[in-house]
C-alpha positions as CSV (number, residue, x, y, z in Angstrom):
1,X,70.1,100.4,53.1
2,X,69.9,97.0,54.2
3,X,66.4,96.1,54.8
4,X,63.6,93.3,54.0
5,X,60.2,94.4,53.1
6,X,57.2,93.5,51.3
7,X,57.1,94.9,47.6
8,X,53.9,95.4,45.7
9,X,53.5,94.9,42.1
10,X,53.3,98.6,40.5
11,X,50.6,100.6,40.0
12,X,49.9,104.1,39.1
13,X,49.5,106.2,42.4
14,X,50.6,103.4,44.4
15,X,53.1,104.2,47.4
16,X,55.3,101.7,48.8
17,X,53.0,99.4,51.1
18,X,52.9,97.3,54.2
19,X,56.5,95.8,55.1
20,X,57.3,93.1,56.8
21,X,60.7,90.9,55.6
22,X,63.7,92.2,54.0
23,X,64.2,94.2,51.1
24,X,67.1,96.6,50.7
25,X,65.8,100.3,50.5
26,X,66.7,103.6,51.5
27,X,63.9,105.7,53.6
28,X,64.2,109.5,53.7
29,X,63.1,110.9,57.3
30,X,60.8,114.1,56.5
31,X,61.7,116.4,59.8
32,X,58.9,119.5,60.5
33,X,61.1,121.2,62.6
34,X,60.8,125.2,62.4
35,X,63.1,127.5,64.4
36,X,65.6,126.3,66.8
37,X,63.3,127.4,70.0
38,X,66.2,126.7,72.5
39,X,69.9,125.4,72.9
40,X,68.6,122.9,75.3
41,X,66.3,120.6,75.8
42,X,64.0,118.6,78.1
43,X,65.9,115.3,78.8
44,X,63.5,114.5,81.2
45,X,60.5,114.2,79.2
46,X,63.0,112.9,76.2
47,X,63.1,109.8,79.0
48,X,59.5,109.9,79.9
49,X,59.3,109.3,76.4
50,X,61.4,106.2,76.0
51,X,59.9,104.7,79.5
52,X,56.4,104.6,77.9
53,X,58.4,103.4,74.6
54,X,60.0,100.5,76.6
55,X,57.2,99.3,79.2
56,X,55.2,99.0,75.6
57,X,57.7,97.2,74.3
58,X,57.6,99.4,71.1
59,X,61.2,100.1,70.8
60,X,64.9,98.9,71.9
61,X,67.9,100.8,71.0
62,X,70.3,103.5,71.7
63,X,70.3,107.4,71.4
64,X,72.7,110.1,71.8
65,X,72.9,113.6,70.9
66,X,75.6,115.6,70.4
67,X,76.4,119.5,70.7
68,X,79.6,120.6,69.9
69,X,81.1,117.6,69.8
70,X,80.1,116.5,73.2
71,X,77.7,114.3,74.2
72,X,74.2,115.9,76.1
73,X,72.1,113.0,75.8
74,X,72.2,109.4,75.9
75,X,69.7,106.9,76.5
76,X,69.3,103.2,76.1
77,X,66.0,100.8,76.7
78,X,65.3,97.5,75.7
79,X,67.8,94.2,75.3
80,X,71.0,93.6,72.8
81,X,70.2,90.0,73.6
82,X,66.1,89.4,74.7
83,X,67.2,85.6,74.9
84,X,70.0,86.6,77.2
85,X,68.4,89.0,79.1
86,X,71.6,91.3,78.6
87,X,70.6,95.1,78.5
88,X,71.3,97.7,75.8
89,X,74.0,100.2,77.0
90,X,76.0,102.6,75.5
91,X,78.1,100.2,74.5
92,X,76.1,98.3,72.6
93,X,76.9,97.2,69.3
94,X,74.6,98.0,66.5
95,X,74.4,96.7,62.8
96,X,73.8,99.9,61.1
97,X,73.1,99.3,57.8
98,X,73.3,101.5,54.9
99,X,75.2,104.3,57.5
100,X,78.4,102.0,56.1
101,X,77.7,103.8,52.9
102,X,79.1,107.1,54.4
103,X,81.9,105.7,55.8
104,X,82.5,104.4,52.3
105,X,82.1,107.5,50.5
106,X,85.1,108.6,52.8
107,X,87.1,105.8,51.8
108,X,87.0,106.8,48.1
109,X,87.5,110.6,49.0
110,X,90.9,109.6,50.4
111,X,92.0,107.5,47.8
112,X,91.4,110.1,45.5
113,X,93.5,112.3,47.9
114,X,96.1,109.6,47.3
115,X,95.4,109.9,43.7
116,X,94.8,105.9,43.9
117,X,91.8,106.7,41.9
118,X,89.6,109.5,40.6
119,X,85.7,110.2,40.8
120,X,86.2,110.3,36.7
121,X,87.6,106.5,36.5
122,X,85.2,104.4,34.4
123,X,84.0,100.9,36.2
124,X,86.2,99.4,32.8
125,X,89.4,100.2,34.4
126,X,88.7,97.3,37.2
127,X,85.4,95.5,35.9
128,X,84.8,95.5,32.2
129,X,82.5,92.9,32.6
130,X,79.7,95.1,34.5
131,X,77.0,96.6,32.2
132,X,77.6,100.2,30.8
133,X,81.5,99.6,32.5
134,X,82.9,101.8,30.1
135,X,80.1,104.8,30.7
136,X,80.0,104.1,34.7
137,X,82.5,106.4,36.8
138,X,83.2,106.3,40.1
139,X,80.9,109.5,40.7
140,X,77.8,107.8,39.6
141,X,78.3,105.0,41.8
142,X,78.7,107.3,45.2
143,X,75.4,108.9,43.8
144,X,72.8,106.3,43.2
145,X,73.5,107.5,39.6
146,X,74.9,104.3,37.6
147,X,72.2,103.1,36.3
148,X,72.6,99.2,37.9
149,X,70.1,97.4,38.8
150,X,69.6,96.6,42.6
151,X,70.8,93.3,43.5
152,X,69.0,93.1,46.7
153,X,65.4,93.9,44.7
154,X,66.1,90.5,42.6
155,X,63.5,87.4,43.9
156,X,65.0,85.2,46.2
157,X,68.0,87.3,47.5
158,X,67.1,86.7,51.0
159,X,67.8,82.8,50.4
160,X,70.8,83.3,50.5
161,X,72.3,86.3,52.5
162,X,72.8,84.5,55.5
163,X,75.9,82.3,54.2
164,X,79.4,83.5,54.0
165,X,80.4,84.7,49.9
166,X,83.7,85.2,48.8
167,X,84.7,88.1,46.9
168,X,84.0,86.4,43.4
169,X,81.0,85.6,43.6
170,X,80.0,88.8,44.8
171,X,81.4,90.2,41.6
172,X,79.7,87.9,39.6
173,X,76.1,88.7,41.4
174,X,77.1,92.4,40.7
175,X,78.0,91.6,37.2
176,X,75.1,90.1,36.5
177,X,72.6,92.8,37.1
178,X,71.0,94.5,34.0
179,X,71.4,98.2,33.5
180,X,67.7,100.0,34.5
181,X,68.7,103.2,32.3
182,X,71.5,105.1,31.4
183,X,74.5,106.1,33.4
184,X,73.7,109.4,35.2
185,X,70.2,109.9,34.0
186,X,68.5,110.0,36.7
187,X,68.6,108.2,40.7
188,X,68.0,105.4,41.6
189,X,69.5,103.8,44.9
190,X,71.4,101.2,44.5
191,X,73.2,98.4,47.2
192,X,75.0,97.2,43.7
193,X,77.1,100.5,43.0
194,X,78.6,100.2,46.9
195,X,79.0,96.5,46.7
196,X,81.0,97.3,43.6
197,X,82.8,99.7,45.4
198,X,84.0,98.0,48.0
199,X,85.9,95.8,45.4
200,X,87.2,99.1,43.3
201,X,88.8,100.3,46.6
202,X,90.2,96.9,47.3
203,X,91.7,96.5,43.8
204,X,92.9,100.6,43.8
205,X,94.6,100.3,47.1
206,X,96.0,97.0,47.5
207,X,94.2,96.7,51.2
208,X,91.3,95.0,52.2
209,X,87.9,97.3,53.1
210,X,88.3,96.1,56.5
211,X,92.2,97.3,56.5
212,X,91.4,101.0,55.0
213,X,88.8,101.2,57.2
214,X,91.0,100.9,60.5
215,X,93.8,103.2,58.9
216,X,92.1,106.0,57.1
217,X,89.1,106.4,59.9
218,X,88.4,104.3,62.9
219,X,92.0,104.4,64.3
220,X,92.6,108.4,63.7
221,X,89.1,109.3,64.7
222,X,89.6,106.3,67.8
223,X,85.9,104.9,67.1
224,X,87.0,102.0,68.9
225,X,83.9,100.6,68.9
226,X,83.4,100.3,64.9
227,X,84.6,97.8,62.8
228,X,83.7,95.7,59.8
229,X,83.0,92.3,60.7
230,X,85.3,90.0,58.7
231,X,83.2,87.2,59.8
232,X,80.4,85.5,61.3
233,X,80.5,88.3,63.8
234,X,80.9,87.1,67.8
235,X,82.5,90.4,69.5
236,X,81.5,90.9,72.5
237,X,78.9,93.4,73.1
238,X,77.0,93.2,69.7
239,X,73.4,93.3,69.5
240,X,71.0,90.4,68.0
241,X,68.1,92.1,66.1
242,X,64.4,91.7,66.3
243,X,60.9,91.8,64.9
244,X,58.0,92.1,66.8
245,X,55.6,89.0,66.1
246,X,53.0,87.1,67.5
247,X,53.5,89.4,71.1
248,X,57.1,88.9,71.5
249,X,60.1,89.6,70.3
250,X,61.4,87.2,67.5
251,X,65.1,87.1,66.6
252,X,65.7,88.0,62.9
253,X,68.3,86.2,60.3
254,X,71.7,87.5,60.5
255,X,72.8,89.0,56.9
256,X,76.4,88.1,56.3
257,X,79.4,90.6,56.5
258,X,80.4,89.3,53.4
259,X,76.9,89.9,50.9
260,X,76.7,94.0,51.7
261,X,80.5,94.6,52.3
262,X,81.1,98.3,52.1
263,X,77.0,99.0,51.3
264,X,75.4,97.8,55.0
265,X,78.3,95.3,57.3
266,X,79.6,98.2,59.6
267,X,78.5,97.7,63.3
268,X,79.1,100.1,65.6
269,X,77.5,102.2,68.8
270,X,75.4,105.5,68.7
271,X,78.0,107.4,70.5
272,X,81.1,106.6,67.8
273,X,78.4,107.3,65.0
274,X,77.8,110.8,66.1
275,X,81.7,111.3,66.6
276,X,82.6,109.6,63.3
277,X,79.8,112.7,61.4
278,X,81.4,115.4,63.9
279,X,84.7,114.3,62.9
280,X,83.9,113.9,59.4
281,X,82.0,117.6,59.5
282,X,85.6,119.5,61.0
283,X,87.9,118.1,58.5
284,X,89.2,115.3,60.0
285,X,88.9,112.5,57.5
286,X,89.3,114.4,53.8
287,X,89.8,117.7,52.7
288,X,87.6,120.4,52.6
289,X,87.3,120.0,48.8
290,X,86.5,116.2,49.1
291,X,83.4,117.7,51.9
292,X,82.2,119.4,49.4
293,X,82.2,116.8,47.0
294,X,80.3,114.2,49.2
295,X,77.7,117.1,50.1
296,X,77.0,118.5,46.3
297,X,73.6,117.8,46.4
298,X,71.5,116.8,43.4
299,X,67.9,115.6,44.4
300,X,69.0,115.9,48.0
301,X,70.9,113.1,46.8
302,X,75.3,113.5,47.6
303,X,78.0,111.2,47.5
304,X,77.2,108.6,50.1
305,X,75.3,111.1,51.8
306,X,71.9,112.8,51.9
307,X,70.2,116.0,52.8
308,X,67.6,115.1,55.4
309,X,64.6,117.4,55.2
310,X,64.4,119.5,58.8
311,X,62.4,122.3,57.8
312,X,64.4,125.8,56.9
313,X,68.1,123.7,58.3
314,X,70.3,122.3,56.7
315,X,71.2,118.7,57.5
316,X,72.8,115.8,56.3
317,X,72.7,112.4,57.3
318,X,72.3,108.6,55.8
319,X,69.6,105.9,57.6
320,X,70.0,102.2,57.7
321,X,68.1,99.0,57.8
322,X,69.2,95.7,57.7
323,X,67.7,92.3,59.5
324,X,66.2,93.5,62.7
325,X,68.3,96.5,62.8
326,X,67.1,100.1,61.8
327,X,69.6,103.2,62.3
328,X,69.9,107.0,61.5
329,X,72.0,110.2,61.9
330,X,72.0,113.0,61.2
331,X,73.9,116.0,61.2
332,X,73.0,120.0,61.4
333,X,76.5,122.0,60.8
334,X,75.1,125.0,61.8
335,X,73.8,123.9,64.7
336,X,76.7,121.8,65.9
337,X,73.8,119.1,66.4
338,X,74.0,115.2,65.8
339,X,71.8,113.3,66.7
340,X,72.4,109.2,66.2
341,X,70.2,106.4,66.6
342,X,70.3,102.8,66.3
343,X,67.6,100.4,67.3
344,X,67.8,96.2,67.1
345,X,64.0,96.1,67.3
346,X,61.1,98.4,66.4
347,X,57.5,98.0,67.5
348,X,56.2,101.6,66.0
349,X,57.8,103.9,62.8
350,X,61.2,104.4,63.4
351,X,60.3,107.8,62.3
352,X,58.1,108.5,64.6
353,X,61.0,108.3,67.1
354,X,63.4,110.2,64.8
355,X,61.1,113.0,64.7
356,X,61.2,113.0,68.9
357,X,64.5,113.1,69.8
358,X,65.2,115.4,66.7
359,X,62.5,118.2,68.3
360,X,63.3,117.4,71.7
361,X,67.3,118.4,70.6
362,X,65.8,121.6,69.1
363,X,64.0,122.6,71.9
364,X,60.5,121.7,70.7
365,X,58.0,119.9,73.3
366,X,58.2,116.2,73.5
367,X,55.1,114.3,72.7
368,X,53.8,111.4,74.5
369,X,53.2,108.4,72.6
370,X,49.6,106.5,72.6
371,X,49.4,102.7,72.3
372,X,45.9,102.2,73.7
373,X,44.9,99.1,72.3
374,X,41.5,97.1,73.1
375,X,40.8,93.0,73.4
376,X,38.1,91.2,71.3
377,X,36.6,88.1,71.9
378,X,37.3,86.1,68.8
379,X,33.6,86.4,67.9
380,X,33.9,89.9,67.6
381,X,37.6,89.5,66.0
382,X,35.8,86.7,63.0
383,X,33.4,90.1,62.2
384,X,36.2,91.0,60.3
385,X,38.0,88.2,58.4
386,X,38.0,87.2,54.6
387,X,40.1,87.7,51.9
388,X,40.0,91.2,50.3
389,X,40.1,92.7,46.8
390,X,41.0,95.8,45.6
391,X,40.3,97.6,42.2
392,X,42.8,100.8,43.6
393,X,45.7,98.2,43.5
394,X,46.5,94.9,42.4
395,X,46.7,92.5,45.2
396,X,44.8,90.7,47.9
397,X,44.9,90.9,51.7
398,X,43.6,87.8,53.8
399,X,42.2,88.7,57.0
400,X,42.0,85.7,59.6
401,X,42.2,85.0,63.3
402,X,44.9,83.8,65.3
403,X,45.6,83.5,69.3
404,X,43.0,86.0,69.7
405,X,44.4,88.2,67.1
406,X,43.7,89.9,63.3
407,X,46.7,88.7,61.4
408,X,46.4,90.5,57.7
409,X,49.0,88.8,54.8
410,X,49.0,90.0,51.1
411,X,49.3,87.8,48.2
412,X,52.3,85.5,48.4
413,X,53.7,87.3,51.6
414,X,54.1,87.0,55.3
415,X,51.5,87.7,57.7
416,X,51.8,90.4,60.1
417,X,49.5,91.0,63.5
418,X,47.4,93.9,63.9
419,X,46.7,95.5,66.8
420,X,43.2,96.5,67.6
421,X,42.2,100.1,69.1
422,X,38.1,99.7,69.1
423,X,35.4,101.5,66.7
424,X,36.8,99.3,64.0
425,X,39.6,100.7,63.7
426,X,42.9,98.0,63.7
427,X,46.9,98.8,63.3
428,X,50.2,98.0,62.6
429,X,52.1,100.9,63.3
430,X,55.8,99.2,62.1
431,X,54.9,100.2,59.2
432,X,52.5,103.4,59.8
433,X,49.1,101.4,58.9
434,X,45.8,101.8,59.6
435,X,43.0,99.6,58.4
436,X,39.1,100.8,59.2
437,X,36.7,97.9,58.7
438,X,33.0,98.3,57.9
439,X,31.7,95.1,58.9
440,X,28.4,95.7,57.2
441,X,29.4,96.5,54.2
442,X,32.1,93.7,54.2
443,X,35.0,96.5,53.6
444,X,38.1,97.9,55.0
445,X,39.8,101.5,54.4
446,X,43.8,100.7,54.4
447,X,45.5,103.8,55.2
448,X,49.5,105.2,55.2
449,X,51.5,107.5,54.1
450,X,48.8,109.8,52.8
451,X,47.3,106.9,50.8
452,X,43.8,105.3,51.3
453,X,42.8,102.1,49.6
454,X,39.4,100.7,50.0
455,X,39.1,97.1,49.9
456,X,36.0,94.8,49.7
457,X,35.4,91.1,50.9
458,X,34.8,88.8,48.1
């Protein structure tokens, strides 16, 4: 799922770390949601919520929720375009990253429908020259299964994503990536296997991505506002994306439509996403059996889709990242509940926000953020700089001061701002860190996701 972000050398015990840029990677939403404790919800604190989320400029996006099909909630904050000054709406067009991968999960089902292809056919048929062709099959690659390598891991990818690449060269990028183990041994996501097939479907059927897309989905389930750009993208309405940096929001590099194709390029708005799952959910698209298919679940892990944690309920769904741009929905059956999100700039953990609409939709109380932060002369702020070492993991963070700020940046990587909250005690909640400084002893505590890695000044 589309997105850039720091990766660490391997360790053992060593959870993914502070992000920043763009790496491709799928995230998995953990939902701690018991009992449904109501049919509706409060939508006045859900806004409450998303005024202190906006006048903290932690968050601009879209959200809708959907019972039944119908929309019951739908809010908006922030800019498509901060340059521009041009609000977010509900038409708003969102890159949504890896979400494409559903829609092209559905695109296979029907061609197999069609009997243009089946889940059995080897990559060999079309691409002999990709490693393990012969052993790959169509299944593996809608599972993360296929054992190839993820192109958008490989050193210097993000040089060149932002310029157009035809279809060949694509293939050869694809082709060129080493096998990490064996065909359906284990998972493994993989931007490669729906890269590659975006060109099976195109060779299978004859049409382009783009064309199947409009004919088997967007024009029967009239989700006018979806498309695949073909293109540098200028439709009206779209949304730019953003990181937050240096106190302001900083547009991010645009990804081309034609580097993820059928594994990140859809753009679309948080009300057509929630009717594309509905639709998808009744029938609509494929066939009962081909449902069923896409939602056999091995590691929580289907065919272009995946089983989202939400306590004792069943639901399915599929995030995305990619530049700016982070998205997620996610689907209860039982329920009749869909909740979409998509978001051109994020200032806190998207999941944070997940996890608020998702128990405000179930009834639960709606939790109002905290974002008190303290200012430090740059006296106090120079207590804490230096360049730290770590003998938990292997790596260095430098610590220095800039426009009366912390600013941390591991070895060979970008620097990112922390945010300070007093008692020692500094943040940087994209990406769920905490960092405790003991001044006197010349050492910091990094903390996230359950983790806690003391480092020492040298």
């Amino acid at each position: 799922m589309f997105m850039k972000l720091i990766k660490f050398p391997s360790c053992e015990g060593l959870r993914r770390f502070i992000f920043t840029g763009m790496r491709r990677c799928l995230i998995l939403w953990v939902l701690p949601f018991g009992q449904v404790l109501s049919q509706g919800f409060d939508t006045a604190a859900l806004n409450r919520y998303f005024d202190v989320l906006d006048s903290n400029s932690r968050f601009m996006g879209t959200v809708t929720v959907f019972r039944n099909g119908a929309a019951v909630y739908g809010r908006s904050v922030g800019h498509a375009d901060v340059e521009a000054r041009r609000p977010a709406g509900a038409d708003t067009r969102y890159g949504v990253g890896s979400i494409t991968k559903t829609f092209t999960a559905v695109l296979v089902m029907k061609s197999v429908e069609k009997g243009l292809l089946s889940l059995d056919d080897t990559v060999a048929r079309w691409y002999p020259q990709v490693a393990n062709a012969g052993r790959i099959t169509v299944r593996h690659l809608l599972t993360h299964r296929s054992g190839l390598h993820n192109f958008t891991d490989n050193p210097g990818y993000a040089r060149w994503t932002t310029q157009p690449c035809s279809g060949a060269r694509m293939m050869d990028t694809v082709a060129a990536q080493r096998a990490d183990f064996p065909p359906g041994e284990k998972y493994a996501y993989s931007n490669t296997g729906f890269v590659l097939l975006t060109r099976i479907l195109e060779q299978a059927t004859g049409k382009t991505y783009a064309e199947l897309l409009r004919r088997w989905v967007l024009r029967p389930g009239r989700l006018r506002a979806t498309y695949m750009p073909e293109g540098a993208d200028t439709s009206l309405g779209r949304a730019r994306s953003y990181a937050w940096l240096f106190g302001g929001w900083r547009r991010q590099p645009v990804t081309h439509p034609s580097v993820p194709t059928g594994a990140g390029a859809i753009r679309s708005t948080a009300a057509d996403i929630a009717r594309f799952a509905n639709l998808l959910f009744d029938g609509r698209f494929i066939s009962q059996a081909s449902l069923d298919e896409m939602t056999r679940m091995r590691d929580n892990v289907g065919a272009g889709i995946f089983q989202i944690p939400a306590g004792e309920r069943l639901a399915y769904g599929h995030g995305g990242r990619i530049d700016g741009f982070e998205s997620i929905y996610i689907h209860l059956p039982k329920e009749a509940l869909t909740v979409t999100i998509l978001s051109n700039g994020a200032n806190m953990p998207f999941n944070d926000v997940t996890i608020a609409v998702m128990g405000a939709a179930l009834g639960a109380p709606v939790e109002m953020p905290q974002f008190g932060t303290v200012f430090l002369t740059d006296a106090e702020l120079d207590r804490y700089t230096g360049v730290f070492g770590s003998k938990q993991v292997p790596m260095k963070i430098t610590v220095t001061r800039r426009d009366g700020k912390l600013m941390a940046q591991a070895t060979g990587q970008s620097a990112f701002g922390l945010d300070a909250h007093g008692d020692h005690r500094f943040s940087f909640r994209q990406a769920g860190i905490e960092m405790v400084f003991d001044p006197e002893r010349r050492s910091f505590l990094l903390i996230q996701g359950g983790g806690r890695y003391r480092f020492e000044r040298e």
